[in-house]
N, C-alpha and C positions, 0 to 999 in steps of 0.2 A: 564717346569721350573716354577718356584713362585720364588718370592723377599720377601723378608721382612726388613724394616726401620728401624734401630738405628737412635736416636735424638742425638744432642751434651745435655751433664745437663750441662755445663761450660765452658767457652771460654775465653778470651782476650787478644788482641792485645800488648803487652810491647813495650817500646821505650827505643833506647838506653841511657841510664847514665840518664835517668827519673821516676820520679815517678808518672809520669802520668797515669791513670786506663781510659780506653775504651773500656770497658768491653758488655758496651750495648748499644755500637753504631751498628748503622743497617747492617753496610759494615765494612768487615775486609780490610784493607788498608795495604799492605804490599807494602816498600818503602828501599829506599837506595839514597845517593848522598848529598844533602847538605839538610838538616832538614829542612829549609824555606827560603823563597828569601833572610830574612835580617837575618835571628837569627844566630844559629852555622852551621859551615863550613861542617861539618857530622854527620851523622846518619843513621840507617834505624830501621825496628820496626820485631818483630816477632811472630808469633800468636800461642797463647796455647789453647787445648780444651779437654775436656773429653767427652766420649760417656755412654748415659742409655741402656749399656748391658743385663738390667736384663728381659727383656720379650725374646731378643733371646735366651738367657742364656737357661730360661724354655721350649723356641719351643727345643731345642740341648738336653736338660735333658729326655724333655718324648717323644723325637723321631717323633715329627713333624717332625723336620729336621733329615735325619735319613741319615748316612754316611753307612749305610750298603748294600745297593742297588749300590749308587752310592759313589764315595769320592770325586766330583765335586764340591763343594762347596765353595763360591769366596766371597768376601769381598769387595767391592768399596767405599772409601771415594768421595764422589760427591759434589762440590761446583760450585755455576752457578756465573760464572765471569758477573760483572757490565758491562761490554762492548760486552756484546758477543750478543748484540741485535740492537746495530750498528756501521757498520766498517765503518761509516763516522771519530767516535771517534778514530780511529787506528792513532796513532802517533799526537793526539793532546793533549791537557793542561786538567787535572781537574779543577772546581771549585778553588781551592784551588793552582792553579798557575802547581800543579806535571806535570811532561812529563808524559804521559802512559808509560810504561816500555816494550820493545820486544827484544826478543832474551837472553832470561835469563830460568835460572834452577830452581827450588823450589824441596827443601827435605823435608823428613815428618820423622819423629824420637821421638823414645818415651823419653818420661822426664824422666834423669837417677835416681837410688837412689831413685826410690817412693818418692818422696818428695809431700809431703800432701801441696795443694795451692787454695785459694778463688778465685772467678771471680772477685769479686769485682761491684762498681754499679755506674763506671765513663761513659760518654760518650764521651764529646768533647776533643781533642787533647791537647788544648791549654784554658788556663783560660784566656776568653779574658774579664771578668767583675771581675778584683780581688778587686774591689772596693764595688760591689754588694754581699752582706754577702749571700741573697737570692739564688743565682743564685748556681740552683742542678745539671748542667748538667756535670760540673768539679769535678772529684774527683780525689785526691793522696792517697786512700785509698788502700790497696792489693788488689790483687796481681800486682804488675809492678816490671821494671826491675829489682829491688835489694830486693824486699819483695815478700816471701810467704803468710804470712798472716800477722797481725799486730804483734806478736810477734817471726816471724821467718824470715833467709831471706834463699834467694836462696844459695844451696853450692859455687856456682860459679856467679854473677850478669848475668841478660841476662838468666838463665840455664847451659850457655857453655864458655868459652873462642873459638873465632873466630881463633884466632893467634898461638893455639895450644902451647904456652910458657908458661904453668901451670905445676912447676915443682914440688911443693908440693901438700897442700891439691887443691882439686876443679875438674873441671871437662874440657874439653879439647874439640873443636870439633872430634879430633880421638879418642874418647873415647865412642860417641854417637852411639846408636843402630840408624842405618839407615833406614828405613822401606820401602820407595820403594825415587824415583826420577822423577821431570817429565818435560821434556824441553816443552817454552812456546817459538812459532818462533814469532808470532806477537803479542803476548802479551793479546788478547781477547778471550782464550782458556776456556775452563771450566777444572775446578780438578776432575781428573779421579784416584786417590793413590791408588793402590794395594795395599792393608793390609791382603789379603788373610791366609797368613802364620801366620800372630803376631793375628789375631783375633782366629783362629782355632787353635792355642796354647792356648789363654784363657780358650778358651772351653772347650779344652780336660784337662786341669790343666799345660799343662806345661811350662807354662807362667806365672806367678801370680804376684800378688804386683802391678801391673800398674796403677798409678795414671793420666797417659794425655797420649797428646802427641803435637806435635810443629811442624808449618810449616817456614822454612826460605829459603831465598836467603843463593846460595854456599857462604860459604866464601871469595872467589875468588870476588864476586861479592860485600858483604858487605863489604870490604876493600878497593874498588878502592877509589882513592885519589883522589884532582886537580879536581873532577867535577863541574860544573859551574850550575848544573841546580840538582834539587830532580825526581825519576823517582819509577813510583809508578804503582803496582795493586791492584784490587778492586775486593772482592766477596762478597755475600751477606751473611751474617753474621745470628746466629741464631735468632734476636731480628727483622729481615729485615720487614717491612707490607706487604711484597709481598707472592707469593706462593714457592720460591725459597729459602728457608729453609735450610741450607747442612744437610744431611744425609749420614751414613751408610747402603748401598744397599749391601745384602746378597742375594745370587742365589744360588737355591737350585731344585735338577731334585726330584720333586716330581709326575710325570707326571705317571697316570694309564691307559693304551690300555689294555683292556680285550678281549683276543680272545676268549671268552668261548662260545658264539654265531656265531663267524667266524673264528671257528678252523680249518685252510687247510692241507692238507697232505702233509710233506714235506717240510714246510716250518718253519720256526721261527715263534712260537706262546709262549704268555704265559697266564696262569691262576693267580686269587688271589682270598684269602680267606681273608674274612673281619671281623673284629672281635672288638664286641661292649658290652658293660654291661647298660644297660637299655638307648640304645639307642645312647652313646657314646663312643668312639672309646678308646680299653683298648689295651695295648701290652700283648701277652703272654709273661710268663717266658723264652721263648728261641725258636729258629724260630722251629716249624715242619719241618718235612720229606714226600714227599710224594711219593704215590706209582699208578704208571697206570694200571687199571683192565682192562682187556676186557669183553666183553657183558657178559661170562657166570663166571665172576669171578676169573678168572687167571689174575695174574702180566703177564705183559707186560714184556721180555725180554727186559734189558737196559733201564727200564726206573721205575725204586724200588729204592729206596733210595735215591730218588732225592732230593737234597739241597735248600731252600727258602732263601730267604731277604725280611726282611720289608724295605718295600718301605716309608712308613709316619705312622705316630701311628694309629696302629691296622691293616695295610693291607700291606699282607705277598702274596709274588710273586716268581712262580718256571716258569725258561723257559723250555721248551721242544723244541726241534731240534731233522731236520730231520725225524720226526714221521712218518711211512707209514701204508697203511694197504692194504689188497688184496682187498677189496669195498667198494666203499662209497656209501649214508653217511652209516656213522658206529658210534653207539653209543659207549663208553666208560667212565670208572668212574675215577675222583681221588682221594683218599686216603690220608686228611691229618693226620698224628698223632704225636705221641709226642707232645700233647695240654698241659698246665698247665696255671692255673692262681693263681697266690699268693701262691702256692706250691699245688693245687687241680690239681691232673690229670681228665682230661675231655676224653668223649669218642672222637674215629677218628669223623673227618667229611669228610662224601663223598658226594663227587658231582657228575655232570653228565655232559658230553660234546660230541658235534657231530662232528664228523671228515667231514669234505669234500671234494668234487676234487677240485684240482688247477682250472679247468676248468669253476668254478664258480668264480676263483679270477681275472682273465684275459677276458678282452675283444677284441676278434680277429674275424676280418671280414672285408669287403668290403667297408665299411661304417665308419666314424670317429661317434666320439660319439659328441649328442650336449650338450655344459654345458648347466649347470640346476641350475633353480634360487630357492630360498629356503625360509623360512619363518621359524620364532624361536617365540618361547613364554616362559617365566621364570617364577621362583617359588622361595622364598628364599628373594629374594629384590623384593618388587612391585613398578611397577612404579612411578616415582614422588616421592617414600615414604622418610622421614628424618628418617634416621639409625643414632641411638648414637652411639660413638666413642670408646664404649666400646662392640659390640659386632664382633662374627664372624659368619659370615652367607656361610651356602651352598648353593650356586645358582644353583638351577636345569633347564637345556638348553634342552628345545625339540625343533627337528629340522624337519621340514617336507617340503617336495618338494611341490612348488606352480605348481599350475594350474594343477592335478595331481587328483589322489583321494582320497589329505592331509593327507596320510599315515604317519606314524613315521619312521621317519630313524634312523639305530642303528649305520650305516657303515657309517662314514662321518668322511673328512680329517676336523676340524674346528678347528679354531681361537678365541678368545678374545684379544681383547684391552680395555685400561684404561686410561682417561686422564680427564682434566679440561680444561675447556675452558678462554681463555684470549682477550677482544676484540672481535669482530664480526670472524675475519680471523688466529688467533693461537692456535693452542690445544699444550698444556703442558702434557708431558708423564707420567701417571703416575705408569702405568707397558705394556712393550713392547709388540707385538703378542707372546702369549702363547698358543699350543695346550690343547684344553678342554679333562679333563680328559673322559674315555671310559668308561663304566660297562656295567656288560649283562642289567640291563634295564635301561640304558638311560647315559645323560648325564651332567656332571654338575663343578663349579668350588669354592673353596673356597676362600672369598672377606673377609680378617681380618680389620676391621676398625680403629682397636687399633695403626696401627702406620702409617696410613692418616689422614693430614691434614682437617680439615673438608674446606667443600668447595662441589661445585654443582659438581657432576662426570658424568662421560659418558662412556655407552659400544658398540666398533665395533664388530662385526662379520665378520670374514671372510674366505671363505669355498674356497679348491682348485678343481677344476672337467677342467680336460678334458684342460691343461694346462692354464686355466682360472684359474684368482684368483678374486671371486668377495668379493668387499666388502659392507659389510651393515651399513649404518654409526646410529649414535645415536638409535641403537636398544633398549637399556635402559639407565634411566638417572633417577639419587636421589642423595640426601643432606646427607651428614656425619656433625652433629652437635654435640656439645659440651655435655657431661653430667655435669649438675652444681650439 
């Protein structure tokens, strides 16, 4: 599996029956109960934002991301809650007087009617220098509750009517595309929103026109009355100085095992054919067909016309099952055809692969096996080195058995991890253990820098043998910096 980031391009928090913009405060604050200790008796606020689809748009177009392998493909809106770093804060006061807020619901819904709207470039809640002409950090500028932009406002103030008593024009909370839901028990949770469905609509077209979309409290919950106190949660918003950013987390099974090297008899194996035009990776006009020869040039019974999928742009993958033969090893070819590029038919390409006994894929005896410690060296990022933020590098992983005699291993279960480090004692995730992809010579993983954060990064390793899982911590580590 691989992720790839959407950013928000546009955010802001609305307040109710104000024209307040806090647009580019660091923390989105979502609240309900009495507005402030002394001012009005109710309120809560509701947070709008847009995402910059257009680099996943292009991995979905030319088949990076490719749904024809797999249709796995998931969508995560991710927001790292302000309290979720300590549960001392669980049920105490903001700064700003609010109770933390627990045991409540937050929806995520897209803004109805495309309605086109600015972020605006307010920050503080409240003008508390309206005497100071200077003072930038206030603005009533759009977008907020009742305005789109300076010359439009909302169909409906807020986006919605709460109260669902919109009997003519406007818009209703039962009228809202609901997008997922997600109960908060104590209130210090991080936002995990399945948008799975409504992003992979985009993609495919059958979605369009979508200008945001909007996180609130149920209804149920912005309407309670008679409260005595304002209750309130906190995420870090896109403008935050921290590394906690929300994002659009996309997961996607781009993952390559090539058994063309440890092809067993009998077992679930697959082949791929890679296909590049001066070095980078081109799709054919439509997936090849392949065909199994045996040594002297006969199709293989059951196994001719076999069906492929591209797995990620340019590399096209047929399984074989159940495959036997009367002895091993036993060479065999496969036969891709049906090649085109840009309407050019090209000849087949054949390959060559060895079949061999199961008996080399199991190990049975007397004796348990002892794990085995390992040793990696990379190609693609060097160590220490500052990568700009605009490229995308293939990391080539050779793996060899220490204390051994440093041979190359081709057969190996392994891992990567990705994170940045915070303080002496935290690593922040910045992509999960992922198996490195396989090929017949060697091994390696694609690192897009184009939607990380720049910041110092780190790579673990981690290989399973022999129900051991070791890991190798800071096996490589470099800077993603800015191109100015």
């Amino acid at each position: 599996m691989s992720i790839h980031k959407s950013y928000f391009n546009k955010s802001n928090t609305i307040l109710y029956n104000s024209y307040t913009n806090t647009s580019r405060n660091p923390v989105v604050e979502l609240f309900y109960g009495r507005l402030t200790n002394v001012g009005l008796p109710f309120g809560y606020s509701r947070y709008l934002f847009n995402l910059d689809l257009t680099t996943l748009q292009d991995k979905y177009q030319d088949k990076t991301i490719s749904t024809d392998c797999n249709t796995g493909i998931t969508h995560t809106l991710r927001m790292v809650n302000t309290s979720s770093f300590d549960k001392d804060l669980l049920n105490d006061k903001t700064s700003e007087g609010r109770r933390r807020a627990t045991s409540f619901d937050l929806i995520l819904y897209r803004i109805p009617q495309n309605q086109q709207w600015d972020s605006g470039v307010g920050y503080d809640y409240y003008n508390f220098n309206i005497t100071n002409l200077n003072d930038r950090s206030y603005s009533d500028r759009p977008s907020n509750w009742f305005q789109t932009t300076t010359i439009n406002n909302w169909t409906t103030p807020g986006v919605y009517d709460n109260t669902n008593s919109l009997t003519g024009s406007g818009i209703n909370y039962s009228g809202l595309t609901i997008i997922d839901t997600q109960h908060f028990e104590f209130g210090n949770e991080d936002i995990e929103f399945d948008m799975t469905n409504e992003i992979n609509g985009i993609l495919d077209g059958s979605i369009t026109g979508v200008t945001g979309w909007g996180i609130s409290f149920y209804p149920q919950v912005e309407n309670i009355s008679g409260l005595t106190e304002n209750y309130s949660v906190g995420f870090f918003s896109p403008h935050t100085q921290t590394f906690y950013e929300p994002f659009l987390e996309t997961d996607f099974d781009d993952l390559i095992l090539d058994d063309r090297t440890s092809f067993y008899t009998n077992s679930n194996n697959a082949l791929y054919l890679y296909a590049y035009d001066n070095g980078n990776p081109i799709n054919l006009d439509s997936n090849p067909i392949v065909d199994i020869l045996d040594n002297s040039g006969d199709p293989v019974i059951g196994y001719t016309g076999l069906t492929t999928c591209l797995v990620t742009k340019g590399v096209y993958k047929v399984d074989i099952t159940g495959f036997t033969t009367s002895s091993t090893p036993c060479l065999y070819n496969d036969v891709w055809k049906g090649i085109s590029i840009g309407g050019v038919s090209l000849d087949n390409v054949e390959n060559e692969f060895a079949v061999l006994s199961n008996n080399g894929k199991f190990q049975i005896g007397t004796t348990t096996q002892t794990p085995k410690l390992y040793g990696f060296s990379f190609d693609g990022i060097k160590q220490n080195e500052k990568v700009l933020n605009t490229d995308i590098r293939k990391v080539n992983v050779t793996i060899k058995q220490a204390f051994s005699s440093n041979s190359i291993l081709n057969k190996v279960e392994a891992y990567y991890r990705i994170y940045v480090r915070e303080g002496a004692n935290t690593e922040v995730q910045v992509q999960d253990w992922t198996r490195i992809n396989q090929t017949p010579d060697g091994f390696y993983f694609i690192f897009d820098t184009r939607d990380k954060i720049p910041n110092e990064y780190f790579v673990d390793i981690k290989v399973n043998s022999d129900k051991n899982v070791d890991t190798y911590k800071r096996e490589l580590q470099f800077q993603i910096v800015n191109k100015k």
